[in-house]
C-alpha positions as a Markdown table, in Angstrom:
| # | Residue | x | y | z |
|---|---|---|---|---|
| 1 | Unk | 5.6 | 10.7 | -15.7 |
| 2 | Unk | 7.2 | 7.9 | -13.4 |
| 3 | Unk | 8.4 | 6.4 | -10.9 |
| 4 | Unk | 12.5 | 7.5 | -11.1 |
| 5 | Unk | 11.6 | 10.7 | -13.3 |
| 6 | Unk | 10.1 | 12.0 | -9.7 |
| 7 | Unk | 13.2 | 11.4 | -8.7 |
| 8 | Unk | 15.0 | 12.9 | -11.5 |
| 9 | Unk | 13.2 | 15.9 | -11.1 |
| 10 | Unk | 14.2 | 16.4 | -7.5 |
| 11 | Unk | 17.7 | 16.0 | -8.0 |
| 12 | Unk | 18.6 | 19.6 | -7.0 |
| 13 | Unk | 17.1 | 19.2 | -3.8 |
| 14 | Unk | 19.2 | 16.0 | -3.0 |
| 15 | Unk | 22.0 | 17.4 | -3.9 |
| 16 | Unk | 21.5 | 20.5 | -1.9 |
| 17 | Unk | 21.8 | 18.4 | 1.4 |
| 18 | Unk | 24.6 | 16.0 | -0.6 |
| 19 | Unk | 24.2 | 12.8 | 1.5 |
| 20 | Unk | 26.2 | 9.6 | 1.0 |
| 21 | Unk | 22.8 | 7.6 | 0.5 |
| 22 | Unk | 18.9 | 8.2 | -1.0 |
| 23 | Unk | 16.5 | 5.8 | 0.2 |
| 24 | Unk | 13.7 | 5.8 | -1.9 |
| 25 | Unk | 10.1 | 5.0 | -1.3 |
| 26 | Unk | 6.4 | 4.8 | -2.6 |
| 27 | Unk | 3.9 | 6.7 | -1.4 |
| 28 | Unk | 0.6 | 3.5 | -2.1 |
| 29 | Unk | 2.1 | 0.5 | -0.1 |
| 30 | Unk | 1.4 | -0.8 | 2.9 |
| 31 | Unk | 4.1 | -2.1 | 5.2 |
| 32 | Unk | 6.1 | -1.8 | 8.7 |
| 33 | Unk | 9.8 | -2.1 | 8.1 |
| 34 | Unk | 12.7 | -0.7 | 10.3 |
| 35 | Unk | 14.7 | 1.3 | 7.5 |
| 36 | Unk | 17.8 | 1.0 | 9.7 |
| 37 | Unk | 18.0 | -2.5 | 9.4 |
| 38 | Unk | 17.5 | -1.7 | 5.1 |
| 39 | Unk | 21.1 | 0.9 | 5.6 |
| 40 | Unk | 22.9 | -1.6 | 8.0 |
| 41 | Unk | 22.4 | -4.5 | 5.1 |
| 42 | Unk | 23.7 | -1.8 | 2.1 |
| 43 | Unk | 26.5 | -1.5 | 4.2 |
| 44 | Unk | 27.6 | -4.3 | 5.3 |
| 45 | Unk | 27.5 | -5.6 | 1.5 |
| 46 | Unk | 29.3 | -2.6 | 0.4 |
| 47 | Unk | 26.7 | -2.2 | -2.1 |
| 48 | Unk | 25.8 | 0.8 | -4.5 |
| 49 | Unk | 21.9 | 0.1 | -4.6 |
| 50 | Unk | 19.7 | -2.3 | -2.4 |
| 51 | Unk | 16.3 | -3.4 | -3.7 |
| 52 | Unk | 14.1 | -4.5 | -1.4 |
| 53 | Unk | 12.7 | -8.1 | -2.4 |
| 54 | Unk | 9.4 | -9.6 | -1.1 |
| 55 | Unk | 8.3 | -13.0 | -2.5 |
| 56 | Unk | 4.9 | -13.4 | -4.1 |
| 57 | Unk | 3.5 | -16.6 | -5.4 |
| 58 | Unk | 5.0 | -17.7 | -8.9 |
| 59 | Unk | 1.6 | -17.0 | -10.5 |
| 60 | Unk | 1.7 | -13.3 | -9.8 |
| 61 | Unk | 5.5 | -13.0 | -10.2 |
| 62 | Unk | 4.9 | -11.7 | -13.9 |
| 63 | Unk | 2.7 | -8.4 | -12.0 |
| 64 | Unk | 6.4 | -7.3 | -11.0 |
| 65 | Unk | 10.0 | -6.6 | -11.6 |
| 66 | Unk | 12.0 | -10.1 | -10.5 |
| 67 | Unk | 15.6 | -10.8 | -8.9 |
| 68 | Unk | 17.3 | -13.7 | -9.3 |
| 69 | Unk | 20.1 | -14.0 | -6.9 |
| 70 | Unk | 23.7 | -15.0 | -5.9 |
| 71 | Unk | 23.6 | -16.8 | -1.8 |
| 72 | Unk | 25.2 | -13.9 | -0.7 |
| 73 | Unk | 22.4 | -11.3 | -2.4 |
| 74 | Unk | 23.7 | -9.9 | -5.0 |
| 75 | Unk | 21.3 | -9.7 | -7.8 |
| 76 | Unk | 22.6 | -11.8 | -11.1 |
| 77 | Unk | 19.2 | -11.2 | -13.0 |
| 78 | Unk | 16.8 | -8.4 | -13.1 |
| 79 | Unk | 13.4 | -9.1 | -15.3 |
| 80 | Unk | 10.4 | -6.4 | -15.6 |
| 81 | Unk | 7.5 | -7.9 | -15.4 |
| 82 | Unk | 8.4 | -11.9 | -17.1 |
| 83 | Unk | 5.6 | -14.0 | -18.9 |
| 84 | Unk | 7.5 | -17.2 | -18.1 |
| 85 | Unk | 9.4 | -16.2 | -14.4 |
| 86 | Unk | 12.3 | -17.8 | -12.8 |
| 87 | Unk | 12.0 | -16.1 | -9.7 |
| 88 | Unk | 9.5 | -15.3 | -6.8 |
| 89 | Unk | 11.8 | -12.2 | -5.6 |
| 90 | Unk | 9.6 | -9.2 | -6.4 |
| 91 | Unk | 10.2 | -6.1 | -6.2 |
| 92 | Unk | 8.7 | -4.0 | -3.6 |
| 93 | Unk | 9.5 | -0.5 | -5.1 |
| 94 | Unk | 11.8 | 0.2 | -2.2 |
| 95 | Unk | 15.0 | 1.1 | -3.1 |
| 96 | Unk | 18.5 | 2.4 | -1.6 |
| 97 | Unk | 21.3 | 4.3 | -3.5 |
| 98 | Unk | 24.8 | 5.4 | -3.4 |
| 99 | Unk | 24.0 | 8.9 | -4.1 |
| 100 | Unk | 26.4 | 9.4 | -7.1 |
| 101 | Unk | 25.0 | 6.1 | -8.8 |
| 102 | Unk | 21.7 | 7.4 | -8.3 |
| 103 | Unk | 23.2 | 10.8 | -10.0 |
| 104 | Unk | 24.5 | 8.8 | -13.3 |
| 105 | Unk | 21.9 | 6.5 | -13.5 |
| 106 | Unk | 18.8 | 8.8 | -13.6 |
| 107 | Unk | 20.8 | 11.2 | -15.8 |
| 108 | Unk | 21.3 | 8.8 | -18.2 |
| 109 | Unk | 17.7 | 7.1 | -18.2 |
| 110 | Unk | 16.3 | 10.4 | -18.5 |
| 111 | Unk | 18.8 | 11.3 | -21.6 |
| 112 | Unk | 16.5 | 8.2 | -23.3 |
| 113 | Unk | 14.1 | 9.0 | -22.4 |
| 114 | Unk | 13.5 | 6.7 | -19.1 |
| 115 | Unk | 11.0 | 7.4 | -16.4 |
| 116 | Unk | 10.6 | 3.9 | -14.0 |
| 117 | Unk | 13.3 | 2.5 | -12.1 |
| 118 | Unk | 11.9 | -1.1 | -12.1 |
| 119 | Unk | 11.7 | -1.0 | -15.9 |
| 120 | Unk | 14.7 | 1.6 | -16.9 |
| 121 | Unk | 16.8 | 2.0 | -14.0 |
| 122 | Unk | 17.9 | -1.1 | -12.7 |
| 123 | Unk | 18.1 | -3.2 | -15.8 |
| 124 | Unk | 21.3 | -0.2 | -16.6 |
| 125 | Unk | 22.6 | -0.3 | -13.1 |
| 126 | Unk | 22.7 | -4.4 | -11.7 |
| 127 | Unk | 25.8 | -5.6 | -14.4 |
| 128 | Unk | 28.5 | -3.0 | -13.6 |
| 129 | Unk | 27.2 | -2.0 | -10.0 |
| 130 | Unk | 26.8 | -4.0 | -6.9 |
| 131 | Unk | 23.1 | -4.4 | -6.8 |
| 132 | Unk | 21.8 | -6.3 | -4.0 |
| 133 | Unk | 18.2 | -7.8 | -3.0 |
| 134 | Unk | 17.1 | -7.2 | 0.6 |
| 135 | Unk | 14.8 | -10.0 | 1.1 |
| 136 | Unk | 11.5 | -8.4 | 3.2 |
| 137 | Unk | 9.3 | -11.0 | 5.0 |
| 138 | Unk | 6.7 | -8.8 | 6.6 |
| 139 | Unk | 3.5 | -7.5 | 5.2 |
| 140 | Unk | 3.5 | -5.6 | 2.0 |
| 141 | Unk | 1.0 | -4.6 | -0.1 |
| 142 | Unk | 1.1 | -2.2 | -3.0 |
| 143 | Unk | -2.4 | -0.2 | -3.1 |
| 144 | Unk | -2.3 | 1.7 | -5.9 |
| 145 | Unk | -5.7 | 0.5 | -7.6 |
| 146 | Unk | -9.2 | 0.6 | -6.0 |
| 147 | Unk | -9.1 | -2.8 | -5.8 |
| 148 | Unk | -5.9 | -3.5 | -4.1 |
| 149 | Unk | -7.0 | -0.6 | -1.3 |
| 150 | Unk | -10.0 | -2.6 | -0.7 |
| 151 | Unk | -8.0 | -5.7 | 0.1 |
| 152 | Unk | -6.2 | -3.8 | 2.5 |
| 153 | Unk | -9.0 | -2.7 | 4.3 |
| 154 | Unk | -10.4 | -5.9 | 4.6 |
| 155 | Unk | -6.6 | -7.1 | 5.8 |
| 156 | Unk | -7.0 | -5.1 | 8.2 |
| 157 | Unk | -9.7 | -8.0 | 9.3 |
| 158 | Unk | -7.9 | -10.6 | 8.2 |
| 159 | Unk | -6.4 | -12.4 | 11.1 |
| 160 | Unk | -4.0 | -14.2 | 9.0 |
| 161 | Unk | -3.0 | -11.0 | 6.6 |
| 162 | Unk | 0.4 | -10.1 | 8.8 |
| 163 | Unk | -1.5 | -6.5 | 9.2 |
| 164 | Unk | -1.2 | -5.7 | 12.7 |
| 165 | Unk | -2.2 | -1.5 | 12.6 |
| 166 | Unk | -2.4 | -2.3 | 16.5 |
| 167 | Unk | 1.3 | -3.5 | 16.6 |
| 168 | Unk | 2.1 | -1.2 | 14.3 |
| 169 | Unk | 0.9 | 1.9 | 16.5 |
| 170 | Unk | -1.5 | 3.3 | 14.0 |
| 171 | Unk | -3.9 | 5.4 | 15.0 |
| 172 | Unk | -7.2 | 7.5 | 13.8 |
| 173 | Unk | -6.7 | 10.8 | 12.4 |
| 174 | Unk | -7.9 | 13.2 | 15.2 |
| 175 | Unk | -7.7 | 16.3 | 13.4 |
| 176 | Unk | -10.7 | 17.1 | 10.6 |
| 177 | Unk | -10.4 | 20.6 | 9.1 |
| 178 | Unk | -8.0 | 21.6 | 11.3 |
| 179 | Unk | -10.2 | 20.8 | 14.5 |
| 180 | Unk | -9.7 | 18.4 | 17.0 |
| 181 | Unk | -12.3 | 15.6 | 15.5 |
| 182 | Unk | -12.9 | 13.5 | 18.9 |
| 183 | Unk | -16.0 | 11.6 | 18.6 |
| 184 | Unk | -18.8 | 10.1 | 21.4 |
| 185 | Unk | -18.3 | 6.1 | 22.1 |
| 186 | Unk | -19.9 | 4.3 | 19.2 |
| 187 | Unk | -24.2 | 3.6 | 19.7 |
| 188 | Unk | -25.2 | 0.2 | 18.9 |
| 189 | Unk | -28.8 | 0.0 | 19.4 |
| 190 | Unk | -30.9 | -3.3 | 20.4 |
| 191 | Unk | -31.4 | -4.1 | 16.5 |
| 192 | Unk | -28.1 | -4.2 | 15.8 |
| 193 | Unk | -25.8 | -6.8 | 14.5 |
| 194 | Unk | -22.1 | -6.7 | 14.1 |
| 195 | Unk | -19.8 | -9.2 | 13.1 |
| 196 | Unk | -15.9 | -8.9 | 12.3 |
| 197 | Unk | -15.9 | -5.3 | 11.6 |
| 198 | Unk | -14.2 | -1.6 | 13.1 |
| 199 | Unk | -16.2 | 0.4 | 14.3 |
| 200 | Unk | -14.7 | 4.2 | 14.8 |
| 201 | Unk | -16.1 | 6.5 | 17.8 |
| 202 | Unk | -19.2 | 8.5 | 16.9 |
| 203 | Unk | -20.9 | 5.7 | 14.6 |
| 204 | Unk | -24.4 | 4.4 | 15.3 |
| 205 | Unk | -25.4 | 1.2 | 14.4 |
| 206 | Unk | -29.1 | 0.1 | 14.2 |
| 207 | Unk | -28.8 | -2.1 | 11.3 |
| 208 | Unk | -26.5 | -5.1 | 10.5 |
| 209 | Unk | -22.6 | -4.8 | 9.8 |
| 210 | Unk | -20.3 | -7.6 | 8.8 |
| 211 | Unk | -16.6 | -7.3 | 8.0 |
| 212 | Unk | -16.6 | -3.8 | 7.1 |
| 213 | Unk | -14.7 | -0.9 | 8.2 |
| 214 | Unk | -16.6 | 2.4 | 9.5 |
| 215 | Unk | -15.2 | 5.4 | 9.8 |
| 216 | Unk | -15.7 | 7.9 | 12.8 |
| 217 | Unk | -19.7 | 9.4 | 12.7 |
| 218 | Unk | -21.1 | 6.5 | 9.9 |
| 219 | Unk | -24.9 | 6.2 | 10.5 |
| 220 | Unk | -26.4 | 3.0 | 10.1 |
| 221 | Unk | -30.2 | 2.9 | 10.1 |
| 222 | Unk | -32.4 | 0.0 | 10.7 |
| 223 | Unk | -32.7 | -3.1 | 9.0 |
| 224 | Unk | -29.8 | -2.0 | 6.4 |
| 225 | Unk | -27.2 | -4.7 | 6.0 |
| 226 | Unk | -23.5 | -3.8 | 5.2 |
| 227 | Unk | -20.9 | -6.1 | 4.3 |
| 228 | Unk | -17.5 | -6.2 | 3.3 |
| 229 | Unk | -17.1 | -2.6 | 2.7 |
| 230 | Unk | -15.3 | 0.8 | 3.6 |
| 231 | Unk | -17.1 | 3.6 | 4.9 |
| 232 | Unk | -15.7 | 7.2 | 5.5 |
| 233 | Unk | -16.4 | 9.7 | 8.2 |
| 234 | Unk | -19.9 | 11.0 | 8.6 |
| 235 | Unk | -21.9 | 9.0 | 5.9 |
| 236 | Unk | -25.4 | 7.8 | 7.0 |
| 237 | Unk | -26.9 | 5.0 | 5.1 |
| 238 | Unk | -30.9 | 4.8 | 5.7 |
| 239 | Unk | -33.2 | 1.6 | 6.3 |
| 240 | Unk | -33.5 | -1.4 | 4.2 |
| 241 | Unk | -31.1 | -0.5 | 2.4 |
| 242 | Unk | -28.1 | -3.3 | 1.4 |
| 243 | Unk | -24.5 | -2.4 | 0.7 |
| 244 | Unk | -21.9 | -5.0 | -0.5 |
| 245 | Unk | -18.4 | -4.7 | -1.5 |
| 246 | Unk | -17.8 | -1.0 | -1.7 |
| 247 | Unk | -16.2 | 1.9 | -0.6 |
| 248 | Unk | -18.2 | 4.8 | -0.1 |
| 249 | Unk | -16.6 | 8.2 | 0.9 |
| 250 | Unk | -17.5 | 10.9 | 3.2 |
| 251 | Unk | -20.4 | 12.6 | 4.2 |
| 252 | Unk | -22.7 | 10.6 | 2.0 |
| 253 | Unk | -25.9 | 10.1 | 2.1 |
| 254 | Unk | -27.2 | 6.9 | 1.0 |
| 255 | Unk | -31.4 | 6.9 | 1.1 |
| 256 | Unk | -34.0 | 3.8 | 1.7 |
| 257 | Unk | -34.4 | 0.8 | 0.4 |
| 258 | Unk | -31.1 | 1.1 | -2.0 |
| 259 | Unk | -29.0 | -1.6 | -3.3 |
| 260 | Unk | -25.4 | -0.7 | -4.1 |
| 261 | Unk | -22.5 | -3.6 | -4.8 |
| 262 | Unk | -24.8 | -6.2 | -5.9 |
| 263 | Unk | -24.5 | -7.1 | -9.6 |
| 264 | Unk | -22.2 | -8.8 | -12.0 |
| 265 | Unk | -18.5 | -8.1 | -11.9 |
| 266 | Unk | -16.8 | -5.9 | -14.5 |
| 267 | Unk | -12.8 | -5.7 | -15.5 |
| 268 | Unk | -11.1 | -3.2 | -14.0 |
């Protein structure tokens, strides 16, 4: 239903392993943070709930739920989501809890009702509780519509993005199926042309690629242009064909002479 009803509906389990804190997550952003460093700041401010805090530009502040805070953190005002915001301190959907506050809060929200901590949770919690904002200056980036996983990929291109999945130690899937899914060193023929893209092992390139993102066994056959996409494993795209702004998914097979991305834009 929600982001703290998932919660609420796990509460047996927590309590089963009673711990002093929850730190909870979301399972579509995008981000490298040392969690350690999230417990140490709780501490240290004796508080009973953290939220992490990122900031955004004021335009997009009203796409979130915005902290304003004290100098020492604490947060003094919590708006969902504001058409006329005072703050640039967005949430990230990060949270840590004092396990009993957790326990009362989501008990409560759920008697009315409640189901999403940014919208239901904290604004019941940050008056009577010490609520404090840990400010996050890293790379963030929530990915939870089609569009906002394609800006991630292309991030991932994006010198000046903060997305480092080199420094950040992330690697290729190497199982498929349950097999070992090592592939051959990418092909890239005479008639190729690559620009600003990755390019996974067992791909062959004989057309044109430009900041895209290919996936381990992606066929590309002469005289087909790619650009700006996402391409899973094991999808071969035939000649003169053009592809533009799109994420295509696995073992796909696009023919000749196709054009797919091209075309006027639509809402989402």
């Amino acid at each position: 239903k929600g982001t703290s009803d998932a919660v609420y509906q796990n509460l047996g389990f927590i309590e089963d392993f009673s711990p002093e804190l929850v730190l909870v997550v979301s399972g579509d952003h995008i981000y490298n943070m040392n969690y350690n460093e999230l417990i140490s700041y709780h501490i240290r401010k004796k508080a009973e709930a953290t939220i992490c805090l990122i900031q955004v530009p004021i335009k997009d502040a009203h796409h979130f739920g915005i902290a304003e805070i004290s100098k020492h953190g604490k947060i003094q005002k919590w708006t969902e989501k504001p058409k006329d915001p005072k703050s640039n301190l967005a949430s990230m959907g990060i949270y840590i809890f004092n396990k009993d506050l957790l326990t009362r809060a989501l008990n409560r929200v759920a008697q009315k009702g409640g189901v999403d901590f940014a919208k239901d949770v904290i604004p019941v919690i940050f008056n009577k509780n010490r609520v404090f904002g840990f400010n996050f200056s890293g790379y963030w980036r929530d990915v939870g519509t089609v569009d906002a996983y394609w800006n991630a990929n292309m991030d991932i291109l994006r010198k000046e993005s903060g997305l480092r999945i080199k420094d950040w130690q992330i690697k290729t899937n190497h199982f498929v199926k349950g097999k070992i899914g090592d592939r051959p060193s990418a092909y890239f023929s005479r008639s190729s042309r690559v620009s600003n893209s990755l390019i996974a092992r067992g791909c062959i390139i004989e057309g044109q690629v430009q900041n895209s993102i290919l996936s381990p066994g992606v066929r590309i056959r002469k005289n087909t242009v790619v650009s700006d996409s996402v391409v899973f494993h094991d999808t071969t795209i035939d000649s003169n064909t053009i592809i533009n702004k799109c994420i295509i998914d696995k073992s796909v097979a696009i023919g000749s002479s196709v054009i797919i991305g091209h075309g006027k834009s639509t809402s989402n």
